[in-house]
C-alpha distance (Angstrom), angle and dihedral (degrees) to the residues before:
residue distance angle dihedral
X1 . . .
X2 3.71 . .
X3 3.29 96.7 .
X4 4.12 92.3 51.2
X5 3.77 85.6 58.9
X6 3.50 97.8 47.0
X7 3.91 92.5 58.9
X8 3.84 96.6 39.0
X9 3.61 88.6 60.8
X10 3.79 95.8 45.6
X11 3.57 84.9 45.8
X12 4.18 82.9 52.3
X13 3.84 91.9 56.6
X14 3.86 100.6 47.3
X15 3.47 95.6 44.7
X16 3.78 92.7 47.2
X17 4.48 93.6 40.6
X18 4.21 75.8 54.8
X19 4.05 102.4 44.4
X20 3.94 95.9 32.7
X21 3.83 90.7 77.3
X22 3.79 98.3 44.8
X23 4.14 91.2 47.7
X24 4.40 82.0 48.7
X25 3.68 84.1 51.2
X26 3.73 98.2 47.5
X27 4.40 89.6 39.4
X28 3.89 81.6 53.6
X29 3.92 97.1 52.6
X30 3.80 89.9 50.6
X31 3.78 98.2 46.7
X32 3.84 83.5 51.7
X33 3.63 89.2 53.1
X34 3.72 100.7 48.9
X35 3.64 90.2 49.3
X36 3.78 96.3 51.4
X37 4.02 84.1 46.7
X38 4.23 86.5 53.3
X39 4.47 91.5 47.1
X40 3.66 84.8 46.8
X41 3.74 91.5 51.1
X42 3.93 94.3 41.9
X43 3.81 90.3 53.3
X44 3.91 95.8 49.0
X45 3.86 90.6 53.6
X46 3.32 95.9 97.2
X47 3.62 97.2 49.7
X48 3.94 82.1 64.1
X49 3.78 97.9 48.3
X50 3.85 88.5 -109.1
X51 3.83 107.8 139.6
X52 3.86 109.3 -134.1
X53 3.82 101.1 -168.4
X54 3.94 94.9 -175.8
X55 3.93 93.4 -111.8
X56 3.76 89.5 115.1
X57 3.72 130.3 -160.0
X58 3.85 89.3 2.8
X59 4.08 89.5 60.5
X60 4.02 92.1 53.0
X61 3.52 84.1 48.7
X62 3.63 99.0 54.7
X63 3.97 90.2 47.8
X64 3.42 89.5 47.1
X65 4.19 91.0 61.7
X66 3.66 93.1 33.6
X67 4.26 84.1 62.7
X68 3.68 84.0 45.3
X69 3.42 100.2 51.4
X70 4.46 93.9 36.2
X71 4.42 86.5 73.7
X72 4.12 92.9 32.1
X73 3.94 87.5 121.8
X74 4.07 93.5 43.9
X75 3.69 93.4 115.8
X76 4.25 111.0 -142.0
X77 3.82 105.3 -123.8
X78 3.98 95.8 -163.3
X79 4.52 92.3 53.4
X80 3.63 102.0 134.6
X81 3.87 107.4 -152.2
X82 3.46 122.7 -145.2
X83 3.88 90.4 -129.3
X84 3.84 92.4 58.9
X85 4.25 83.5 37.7
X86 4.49 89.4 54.4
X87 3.43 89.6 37.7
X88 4.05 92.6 56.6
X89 3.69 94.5 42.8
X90 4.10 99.3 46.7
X91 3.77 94.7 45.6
X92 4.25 89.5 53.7
């Protein structure tokens, strides 16, 4: 039994020193792909009227809480409270 162990994890390393650099190279090829996708998207913003002022992650942030904070006083009609939820559950 010890020895079975003993090979399946040798067999564990070699396999993973050989398929480690091929999974790298395949992680690479996708990162490269999702950041040509985000270039092509930064130059096509102003075809959509979208002002990309070069600041970078920071400027999508600051839309992003601008368009939080435009609908801040949109009240949810479907909130459950938790009074209405204690209520419900000491009065069964």
């Amino acid at each position: 039994m010890c020895t079975t162990s003993w090979l399946s994890t040798i067999v564990e390393i070699v396999t993973s020193i050989f398929s480690k650099p091929v999974h790298l190279h395949k992680i690479g090829v996708e990162v490269k792909a999702i950041q040509t996708k985000l270039e092509n998207i930064s130059r096509s913003l102003p075809a959509y009227q979208i002002p990309g002022d070069g600041a970078g992650p920071s400027s999508v942030s600051n839309m992003q809480q601008q368009l939080r904070r435009a609908f801040s006083h949109v009240e949810e009609e479907d909130v459950v409270s938790l009074e209405v939820s204690t209520n419900d559950v000491l009065s069964s």
